[in-house]
C-alpha positions in Angstrom: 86.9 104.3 121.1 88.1 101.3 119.0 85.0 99.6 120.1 82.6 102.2 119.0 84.3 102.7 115.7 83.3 99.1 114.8 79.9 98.7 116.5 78.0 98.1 113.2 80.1 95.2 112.3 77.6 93.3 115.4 74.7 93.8 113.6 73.8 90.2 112.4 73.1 91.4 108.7 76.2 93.3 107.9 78.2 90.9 105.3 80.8 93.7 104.1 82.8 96.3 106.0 85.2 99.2 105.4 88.7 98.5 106.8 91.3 101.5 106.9 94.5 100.8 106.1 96.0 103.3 107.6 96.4 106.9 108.5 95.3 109.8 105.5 95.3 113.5 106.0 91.5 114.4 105.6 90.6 118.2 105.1 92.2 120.0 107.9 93.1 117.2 110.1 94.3 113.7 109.9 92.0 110.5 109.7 94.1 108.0 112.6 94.4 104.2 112.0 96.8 103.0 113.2 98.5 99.3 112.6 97.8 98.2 116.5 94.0 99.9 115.8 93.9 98.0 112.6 94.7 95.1 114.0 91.5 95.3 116.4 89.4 96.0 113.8 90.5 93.3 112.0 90.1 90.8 114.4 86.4 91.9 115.2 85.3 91.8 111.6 86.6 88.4 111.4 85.0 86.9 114.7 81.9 88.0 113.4 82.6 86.4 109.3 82.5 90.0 108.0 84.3 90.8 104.6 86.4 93.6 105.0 86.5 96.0 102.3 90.3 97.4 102.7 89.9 101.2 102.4 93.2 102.4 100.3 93.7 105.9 100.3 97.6 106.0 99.6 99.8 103.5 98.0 101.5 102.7 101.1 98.3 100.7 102.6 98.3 98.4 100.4 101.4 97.4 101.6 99.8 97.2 105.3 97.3 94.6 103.5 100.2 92.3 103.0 101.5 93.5 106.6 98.3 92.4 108.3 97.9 89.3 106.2 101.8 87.6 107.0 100.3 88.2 110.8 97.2 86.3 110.4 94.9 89.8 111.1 93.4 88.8 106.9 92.5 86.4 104.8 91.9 86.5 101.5 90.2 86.8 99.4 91.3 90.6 99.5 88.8 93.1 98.7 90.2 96.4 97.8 88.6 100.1 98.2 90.7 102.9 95.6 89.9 106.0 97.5 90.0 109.0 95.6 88.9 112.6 96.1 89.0 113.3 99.9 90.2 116.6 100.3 94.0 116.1 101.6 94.7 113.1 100.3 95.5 111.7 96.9 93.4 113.4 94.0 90.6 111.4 91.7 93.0 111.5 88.6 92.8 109.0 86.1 96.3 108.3 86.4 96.5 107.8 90.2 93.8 105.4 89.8 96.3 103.6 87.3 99.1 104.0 89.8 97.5 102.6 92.7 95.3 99.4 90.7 98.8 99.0 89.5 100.0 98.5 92.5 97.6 95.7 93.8 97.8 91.8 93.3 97.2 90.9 89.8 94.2 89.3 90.8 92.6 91.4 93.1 89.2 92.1 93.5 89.1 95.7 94.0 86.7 99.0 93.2 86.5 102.4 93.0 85.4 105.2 96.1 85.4 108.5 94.3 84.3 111.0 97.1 83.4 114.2 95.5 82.5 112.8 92.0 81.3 115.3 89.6 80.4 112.9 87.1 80.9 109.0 86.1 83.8 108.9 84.0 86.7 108.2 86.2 84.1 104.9 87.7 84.2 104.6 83.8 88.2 104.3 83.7 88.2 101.9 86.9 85.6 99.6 85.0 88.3 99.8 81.9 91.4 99.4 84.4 89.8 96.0 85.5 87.6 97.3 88.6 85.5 94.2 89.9 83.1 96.8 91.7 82.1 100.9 91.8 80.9 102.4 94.0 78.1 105.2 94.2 75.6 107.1 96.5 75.3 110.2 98.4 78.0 109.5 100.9 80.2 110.0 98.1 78.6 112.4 96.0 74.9 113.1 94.4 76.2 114.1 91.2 76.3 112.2 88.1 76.6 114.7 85.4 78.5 118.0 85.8 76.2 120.2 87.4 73.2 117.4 87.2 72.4 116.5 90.7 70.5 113.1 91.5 66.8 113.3 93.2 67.6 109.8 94.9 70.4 107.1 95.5 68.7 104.6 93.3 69.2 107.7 90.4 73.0 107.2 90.6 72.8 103.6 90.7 70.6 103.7 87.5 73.3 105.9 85.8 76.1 103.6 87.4 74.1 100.3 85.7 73.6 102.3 82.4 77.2 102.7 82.2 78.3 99.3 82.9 76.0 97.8 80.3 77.4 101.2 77.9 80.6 99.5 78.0 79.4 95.7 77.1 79.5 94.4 80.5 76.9 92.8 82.6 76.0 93.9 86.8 76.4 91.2 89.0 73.6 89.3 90.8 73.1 89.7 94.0 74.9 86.0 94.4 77.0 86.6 91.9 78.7 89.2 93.7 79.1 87.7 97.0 80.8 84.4 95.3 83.4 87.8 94.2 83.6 89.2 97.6 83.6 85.4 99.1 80.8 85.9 101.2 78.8 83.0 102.5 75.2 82.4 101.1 72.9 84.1 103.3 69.1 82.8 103.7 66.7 85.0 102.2 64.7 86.9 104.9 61.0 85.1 105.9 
């Protein structure tokens, strides 16, 4: 149901949380969100002060961003999620990374999902493309090196770190990022 597709979103310590922005063919079948489903979703992430991160899979969503915005259903700031890779739907090519970033508000906050990753150099084009954020971990992928598979989650974000610094840029803080994302300070846990 639309209820149970959002029930994490009520647990007190989520801050940030993925937002479809529409419909994608996934593998053999198709991934359904629909604008009146959206629209639910939306409006329970914001009743409960949750950042959405708006899931892109094709260029066309990001038009249902500005959609869903001129309604009231977001506000910004807009945080973007580049999906690339799912089996289906657009390929993790260095160019359609460049189409879609292209695409997005000039200054949008906005990162890389590259499900299926074989290795870090297209997160490496997203940093160079202007990417605020990237994204790794086993939901995505455990490799990092072609044929090199990570023992642990903190492995890939090691490599992910390395990189960033590789390329004469610093990892955010932990409140660094959420002034990016515009997430409220939270209270550190007694």
């Amino acid at each position: 149901s639309l209820a149970q597709r959002c029930v994490a979103v009520d647990e007190p310590r989520v801050e940030v949380a993925s937002l479809n922005m529409g419909s994608v063919n996934m593998d053999d079948g198709v991934y359904v969100n629909t604008l009146p489903d959206i629209r639910y979703w939306a409006g329970h992430i914001r009743d409960r002060a949750v950042r959405p991160e708006l899931e892109v899979f094709e260029a066309g969503m990001i038009h249902n961003v500005a959609i869903l915005a001129g309604e009231g259903y977001l506000q910004p700031p807009f945080v973007y999620g580049l999906c690339l890779g799912f089996r289906g739907a657009l390929p993790a090519q260095p160019w359609v990374l460049a189409m879609l970033a292209s695409l997005l508000p000039a200054d949008a906050v906005w990162g890389l999902v590259h499900h299926g990753m074989e290795d870090l150099s297209l997160l490496a084009t997203a940093i160079g493309l202007g990417a605020s954020f990237i994204r790794v971990g086993f939901e995505d992928s455990a490799y990092y090196a072609p044929g090199h598979l990570a023992k642990a989650n903190v492995s890939l974000v090691e490599r992910a770190v390395d990189l960033v610094h590789a390329m004469g840029l610093a990892v955010a803080t932990a409140p660094e990022a959420r002034r990016l994302l515009g997430l409220p300070g939270r209270q550190p846990a007694a």
